[in-house]
C-alpha positions as CSV (number, residue, x, y, z in Angstrom):
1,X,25.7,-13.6,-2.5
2,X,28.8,-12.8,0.1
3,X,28.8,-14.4,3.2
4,X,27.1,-13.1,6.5
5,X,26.3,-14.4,9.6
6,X,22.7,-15.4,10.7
7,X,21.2,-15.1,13.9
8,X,18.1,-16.6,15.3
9,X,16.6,-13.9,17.8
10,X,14.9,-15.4,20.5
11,X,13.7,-12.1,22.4
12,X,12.9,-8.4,20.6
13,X,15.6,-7.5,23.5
14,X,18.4,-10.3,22.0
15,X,17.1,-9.2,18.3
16,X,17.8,-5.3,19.4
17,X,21.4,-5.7,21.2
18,X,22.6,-8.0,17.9
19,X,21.3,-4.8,15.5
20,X,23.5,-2.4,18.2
21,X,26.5,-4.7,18.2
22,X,27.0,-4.3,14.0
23,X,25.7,-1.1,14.0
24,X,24.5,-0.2,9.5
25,X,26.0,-3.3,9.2
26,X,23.1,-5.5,10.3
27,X,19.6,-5.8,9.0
28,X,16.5,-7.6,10.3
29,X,14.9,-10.8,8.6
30,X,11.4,-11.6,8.2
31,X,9.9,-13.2,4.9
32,X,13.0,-11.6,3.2
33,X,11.2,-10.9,0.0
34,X,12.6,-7.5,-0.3
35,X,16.0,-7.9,1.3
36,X,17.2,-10.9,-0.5
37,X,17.1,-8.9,-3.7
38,X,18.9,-6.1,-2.4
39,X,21.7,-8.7,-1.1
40,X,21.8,-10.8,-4.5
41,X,21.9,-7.2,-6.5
42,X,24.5,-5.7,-4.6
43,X,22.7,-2.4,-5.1
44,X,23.5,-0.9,-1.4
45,X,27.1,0.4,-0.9
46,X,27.1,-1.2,2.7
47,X,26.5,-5.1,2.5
48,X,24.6,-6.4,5.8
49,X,27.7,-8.3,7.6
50,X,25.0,-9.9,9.7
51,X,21.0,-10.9,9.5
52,X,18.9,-10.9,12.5
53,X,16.1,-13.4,12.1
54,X,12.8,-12.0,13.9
55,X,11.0,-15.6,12.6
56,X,12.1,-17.3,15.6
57,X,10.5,-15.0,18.5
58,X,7.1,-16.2,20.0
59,X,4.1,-13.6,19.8
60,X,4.5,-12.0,17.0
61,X,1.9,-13.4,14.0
62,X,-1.3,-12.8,15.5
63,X,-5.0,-10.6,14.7
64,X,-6.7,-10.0,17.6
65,X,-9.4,-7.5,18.1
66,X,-9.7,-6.4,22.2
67,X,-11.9,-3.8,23.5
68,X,-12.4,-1.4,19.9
69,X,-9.2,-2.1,18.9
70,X,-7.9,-4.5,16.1
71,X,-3.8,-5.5,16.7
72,X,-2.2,-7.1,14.0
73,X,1.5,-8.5,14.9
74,X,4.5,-8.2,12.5
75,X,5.4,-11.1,11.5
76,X,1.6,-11.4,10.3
77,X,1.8,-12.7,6.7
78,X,0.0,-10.4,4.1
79,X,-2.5,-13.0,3.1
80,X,-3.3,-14.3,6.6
81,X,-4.4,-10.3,6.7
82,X,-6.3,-10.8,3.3
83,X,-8.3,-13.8,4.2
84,X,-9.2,-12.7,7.3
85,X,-12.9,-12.2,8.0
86,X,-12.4,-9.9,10.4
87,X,-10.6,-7.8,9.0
88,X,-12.2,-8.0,5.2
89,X,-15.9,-7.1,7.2
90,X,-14.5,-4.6,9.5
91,X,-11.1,-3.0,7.8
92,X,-12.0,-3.3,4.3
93,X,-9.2,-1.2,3.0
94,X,-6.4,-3.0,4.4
95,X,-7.9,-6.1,3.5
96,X,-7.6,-5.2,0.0
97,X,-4.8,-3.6,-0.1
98,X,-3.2,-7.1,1.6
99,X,-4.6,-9.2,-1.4
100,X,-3.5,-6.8,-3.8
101,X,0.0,-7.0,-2.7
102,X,2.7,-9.1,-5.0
103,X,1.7,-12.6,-5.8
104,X,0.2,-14.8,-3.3
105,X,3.1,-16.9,-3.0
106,X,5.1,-13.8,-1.9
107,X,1.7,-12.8,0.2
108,X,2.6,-16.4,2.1
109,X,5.9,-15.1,2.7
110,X,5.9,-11.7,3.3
111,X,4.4,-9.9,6.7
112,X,3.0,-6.4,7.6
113,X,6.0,-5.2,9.2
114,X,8.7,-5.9,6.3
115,X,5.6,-4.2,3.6
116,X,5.6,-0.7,5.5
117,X,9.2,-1.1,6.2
118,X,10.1,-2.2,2.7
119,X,12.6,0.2,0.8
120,X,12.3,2.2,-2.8
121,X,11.9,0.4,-6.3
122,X,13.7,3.2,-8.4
123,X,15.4,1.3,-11.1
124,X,18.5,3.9,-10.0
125,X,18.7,3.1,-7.0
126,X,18.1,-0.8,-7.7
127,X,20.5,-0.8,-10.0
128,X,23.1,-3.6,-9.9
129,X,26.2,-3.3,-8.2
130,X,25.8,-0.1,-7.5
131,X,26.1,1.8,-10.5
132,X,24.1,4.8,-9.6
133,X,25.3,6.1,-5.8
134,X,22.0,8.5,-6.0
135,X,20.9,10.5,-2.7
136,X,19.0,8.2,-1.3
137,X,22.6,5.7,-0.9
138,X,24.9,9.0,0.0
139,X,25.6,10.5,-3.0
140,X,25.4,13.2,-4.5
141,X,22.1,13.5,-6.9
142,X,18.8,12.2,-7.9
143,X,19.3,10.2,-11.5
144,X,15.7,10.7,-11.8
145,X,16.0,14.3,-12.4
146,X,16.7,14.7,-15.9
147,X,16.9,10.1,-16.5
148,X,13.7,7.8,-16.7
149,X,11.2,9.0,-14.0
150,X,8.2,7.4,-15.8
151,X,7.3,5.8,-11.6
152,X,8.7,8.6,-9.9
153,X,6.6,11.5,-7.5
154,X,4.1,13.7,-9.5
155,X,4.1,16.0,-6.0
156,X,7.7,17.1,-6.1
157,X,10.9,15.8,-4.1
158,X,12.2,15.2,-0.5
159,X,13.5,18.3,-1.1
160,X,14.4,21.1,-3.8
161,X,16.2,18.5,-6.1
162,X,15.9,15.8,-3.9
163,X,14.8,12.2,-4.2
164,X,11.7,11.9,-6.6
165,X,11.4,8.3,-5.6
166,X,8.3,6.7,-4.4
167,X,7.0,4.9,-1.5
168,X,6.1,1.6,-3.1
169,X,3.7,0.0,-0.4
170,X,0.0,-1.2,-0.8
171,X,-0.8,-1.6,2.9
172,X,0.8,1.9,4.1
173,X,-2.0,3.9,2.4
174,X,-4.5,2.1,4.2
175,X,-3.4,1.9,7.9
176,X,-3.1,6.0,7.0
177,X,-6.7,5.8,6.1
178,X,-7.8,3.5,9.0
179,X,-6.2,6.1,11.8
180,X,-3.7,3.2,12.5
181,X,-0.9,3.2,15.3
182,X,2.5,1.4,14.5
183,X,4.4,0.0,18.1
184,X,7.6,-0.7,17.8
185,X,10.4,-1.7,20.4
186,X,10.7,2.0,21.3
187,X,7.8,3.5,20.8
188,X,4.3,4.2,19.1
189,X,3.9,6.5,16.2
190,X,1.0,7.6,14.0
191,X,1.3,5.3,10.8
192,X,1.1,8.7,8.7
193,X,4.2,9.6,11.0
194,X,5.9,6.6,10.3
195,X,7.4,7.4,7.5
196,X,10.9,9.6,6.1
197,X,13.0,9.8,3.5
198,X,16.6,9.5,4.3
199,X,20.0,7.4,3.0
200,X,18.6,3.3,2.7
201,X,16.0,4.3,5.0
202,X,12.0,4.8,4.6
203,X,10.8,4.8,8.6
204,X,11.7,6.9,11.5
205,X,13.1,3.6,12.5
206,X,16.8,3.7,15.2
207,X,19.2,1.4,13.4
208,X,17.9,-0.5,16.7
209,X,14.1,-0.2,16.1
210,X,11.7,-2.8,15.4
211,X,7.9,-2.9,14.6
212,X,6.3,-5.0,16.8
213,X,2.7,-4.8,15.9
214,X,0.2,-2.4,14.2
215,X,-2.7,-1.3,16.1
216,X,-6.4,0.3,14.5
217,X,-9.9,1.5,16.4
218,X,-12.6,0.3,14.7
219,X,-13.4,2.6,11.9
220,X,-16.8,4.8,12.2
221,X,-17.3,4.9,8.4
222,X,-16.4,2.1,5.4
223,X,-13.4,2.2,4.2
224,X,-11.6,1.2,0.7
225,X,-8.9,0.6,-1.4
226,X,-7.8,0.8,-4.6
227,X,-4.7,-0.2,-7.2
228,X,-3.9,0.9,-10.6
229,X,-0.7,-1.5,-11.5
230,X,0.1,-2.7,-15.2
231,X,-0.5,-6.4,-13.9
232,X,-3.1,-7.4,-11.5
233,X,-0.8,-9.8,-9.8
234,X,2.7,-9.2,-8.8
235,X,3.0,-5.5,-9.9
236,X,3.6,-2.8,-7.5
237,X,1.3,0.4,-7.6
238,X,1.6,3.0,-10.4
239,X,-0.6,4.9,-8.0
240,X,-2.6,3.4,-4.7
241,X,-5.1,4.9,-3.0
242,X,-7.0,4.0,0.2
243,X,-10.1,6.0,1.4
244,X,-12.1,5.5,4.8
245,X,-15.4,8.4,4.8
246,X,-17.9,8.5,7.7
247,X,-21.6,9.7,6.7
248,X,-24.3,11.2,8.6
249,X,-27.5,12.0,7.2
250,X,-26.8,11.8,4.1
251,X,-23.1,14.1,4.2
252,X,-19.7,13.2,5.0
253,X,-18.5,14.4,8.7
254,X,-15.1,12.9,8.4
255,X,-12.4,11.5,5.8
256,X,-9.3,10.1,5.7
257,X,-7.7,10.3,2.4
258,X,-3.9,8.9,1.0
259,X,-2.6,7.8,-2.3
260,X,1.3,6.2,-2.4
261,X,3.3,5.4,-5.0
262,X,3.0,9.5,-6.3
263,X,5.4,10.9,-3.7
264,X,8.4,9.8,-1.9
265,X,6.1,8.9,1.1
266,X,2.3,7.8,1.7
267,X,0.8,11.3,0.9
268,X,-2.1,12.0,2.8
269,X,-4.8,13.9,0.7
270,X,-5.9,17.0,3.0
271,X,-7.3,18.5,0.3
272,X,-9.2,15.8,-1.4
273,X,-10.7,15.3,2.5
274,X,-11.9,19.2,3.1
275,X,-13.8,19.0,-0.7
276,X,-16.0,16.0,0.6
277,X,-16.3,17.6,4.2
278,X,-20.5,18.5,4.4
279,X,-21.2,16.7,1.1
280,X,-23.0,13.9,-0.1
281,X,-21.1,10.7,-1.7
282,X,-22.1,11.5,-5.2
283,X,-19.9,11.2,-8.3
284,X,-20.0,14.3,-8.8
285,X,-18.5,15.0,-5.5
286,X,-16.0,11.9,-5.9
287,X,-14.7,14.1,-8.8
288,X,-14.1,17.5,-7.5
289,X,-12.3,15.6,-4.7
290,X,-10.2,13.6,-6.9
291,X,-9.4,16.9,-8.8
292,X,-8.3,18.9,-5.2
293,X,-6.1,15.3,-4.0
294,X,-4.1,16.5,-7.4
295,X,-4.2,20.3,-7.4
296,X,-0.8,20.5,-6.6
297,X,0.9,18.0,-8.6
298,X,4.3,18.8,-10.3
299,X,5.1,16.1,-13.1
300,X,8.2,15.6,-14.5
301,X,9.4,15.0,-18.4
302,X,7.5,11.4,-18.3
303,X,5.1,11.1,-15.8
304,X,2.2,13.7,-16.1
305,X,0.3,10.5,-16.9
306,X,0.1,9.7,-12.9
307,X,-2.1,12.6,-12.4
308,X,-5.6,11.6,-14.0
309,X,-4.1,8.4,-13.0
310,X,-4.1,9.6,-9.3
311,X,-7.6,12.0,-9.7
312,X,-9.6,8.5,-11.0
313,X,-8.2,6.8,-8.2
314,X,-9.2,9.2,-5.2
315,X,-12.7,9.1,-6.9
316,X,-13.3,5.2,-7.4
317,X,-12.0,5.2,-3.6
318,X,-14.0,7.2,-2.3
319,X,-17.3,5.6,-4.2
320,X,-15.8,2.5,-2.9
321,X,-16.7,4.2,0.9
322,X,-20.9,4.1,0.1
C-alpha cells in the first residue's frame, strides 16, 4: 500500500472539515473491510491521500428502540445487529440479512454504515491497478457490455449503455423493506433514496457527508429476508431479496418489496407489491408476484439465469412474511 496520513476524528464536525480539507482525496474509516482492498488493489484512479477514522467518536454503536422507533448507529457492527433480540423478534429481515452478510469475522468488523455505503464488486472495475477505467471510475464504457456480466443487472443499466453493475449489499434491501430513514451529518433521506450510481460513488453522499445512524418504525406486518449466494458464508448475493407484508383478515393491505444485487441499485419491487395487494399469502399468490417483480427484466449474454433466480426469491420472501 502507498502511504497516507491517518486521522483519528474525535467529533462528526472534526471528521467533516478533514473530508473538506482533501477534498476526493480523503475517504472515511470504519471496520475497513471494503476500503482496504480497494487501497491494496489499486483499482481507483485517485488513491485516498488521507483516512478519516470515524472509530474514535463517542455515540455512534448503539440499538436503541425510543417511542416506535428502533435507531441503530453507524459504527454498529453487523453481528451485534444479528444477535440482537430486539431486532431478530421485531425486524426480522434486517436481522437476517446482518447474519447473512460475509463471514462472521468480517461481521465483527464491519458496521451498518460502511455495508450501505460499500462500493461495486464488478471484477472490471475491481480489477487491479486499474486496468479497466470503466464508467463508473471516469471513463469511457461499461466492460460489461459485450465482457463477462455473469453478476451484472438483469433490469438494464444506469443508463442507455450505462453501468450494468450491481449494488452488492445484504442489509440495503431490508432497511428498503422496513420503511427505514438513513441520518446523516446533513440530512435524512428515505433509505430507498439513498442510493445513486455515479463515478466511485453508490449514495447521494457530499464528499463531506457521513451516515450517522439508521432509523426504522416498528413494522405493522412480519418481515423477511432471503439470499441465494454460491457459499452460505462469505459470498455476496447472486440475488437478495427482503420482503415485509401486512395482513388483515386474511389479505395483504400493504407490502414492501426489493431485491439487490439484479440492478445497479436496491430495486424496489412495485410490481411484485400491487400483485399481492387484496390477496391472501398463498403460494400461489407468492408466485404470480415473483413472476410481476421480474416482468421487466432485460438479461444480458450470461446472466438470464438471475431471473428465476430473482422470481424464486421474491416468492420464498414473501412466504417467509406468514
Amino acid at each position: 500500500m502507498r502511504n497516507f496520513a491517518h486521522v483519528n476524528a474525535m467529533t462528526l464536525d472534526e471528521a467533516a472539515s478533514i473530508l473538506r480539507r482533501y477534498g476526493k482525496k480523503a475517504a472515511l474509516i470504519a471496520g475497513g473491510t471494503d476500503l482496504l482492498g480497494k487501497m491494496k488493489d489499486e483499482i481507483l484512479p485517485t488513491y485516498p491521500e488521507a483516512l478519516v477514522n470515524i472509530k474514535t467518536i463517542p455515540g455512534l454503536d448503539f440499538i436503541a428502540y425510543k417511542a416506535g422507533v428502533l435507531t441503530i448507529g453507524t459504527l454498529t457492527r453487523l453481528e451485534d445487529i444479528a444477535a440482537s433480540d430486539l431486532v431478530k423478534n421485531e425486524y426480522s429481515a434486517l436481522a437476517e440479512a446482518a447474519r447473512r452478510t460475509a463471514s462472521t469475522h468480517l461481521r465483527e468488523m464491519g458496521t451498518i454504515g460502511g455495508n450501505i455505503c460499500q462500493d461495486i464488486r464488478c471484477w472490471y472495475y475491481r480489477n487491479p491497478n486499474n486496468r479497466f477505467p470503466c464508467l463508473r471510475k471516469g471513463g469511457g464504457r461499461c466492460y460489461a457490455i459485450d465482457g463477462d456480466n455473469r453478476y451484472h443487472s438483469v433490469l438494464g443499466g444506469s443508463v442507455e449503455k450505462g453501468c450494468y453493475a450491481v449494488h452488492p449489499s445484504d442489509t440495503a434491501p431490508a432497511l428498503i423493506a422496513l420503511d427505514a430513514t438513513i441520518k446523516t451529518s446533513k440530512r435524512s433521506v428515505k433509505a430507498e433514496d439513498f442510493f445513486q450510481v455515479s463515478v466511485a460513488k453508490t449514495t447521494i453522499l457530499d464528499d463531506d457527508e457521513i451516515v450517522t445512524e439508521i432509523q426504522m418504525p416498528t413494522p405493522p406486518g412480519k418481515s423477511a429476508f432471503i439470499k441465494f449466494a454460491l457459499r452460505k458464508a462469505i459470498d455476496f448475493p447472486i440475488v437478495n431479496c427482503a420482503a415485509m407484508v401486512t395482513v388483515s383478515g386474511k389479505k395483504v393491505v400493504s407490502a414492501r418489496i426489493c431485491l439487490n444485487a439484479v440492478y445497479v441499485k436496491p430495486y424496489r419491487a412495485v410490481k411484485a407489491e400491487e400483485a399481492l395487494m387484496g390477496k391472501a399469502i398463498t403460494e400461489a399468490n407468492a408466485e404470480a408476484a415473483g413472476a410481476a417483480a421480474v416482468a421487466d427484466a432485460k438479461p444480458m449474454s450470461h446472466n438470464a439465469y438471475m431471473v428465476p433466480v430473482a422470481k424464486a426469491m421474491v416468492k420464498r420472501a414473501i412466504l417467509g412474511c406468514v
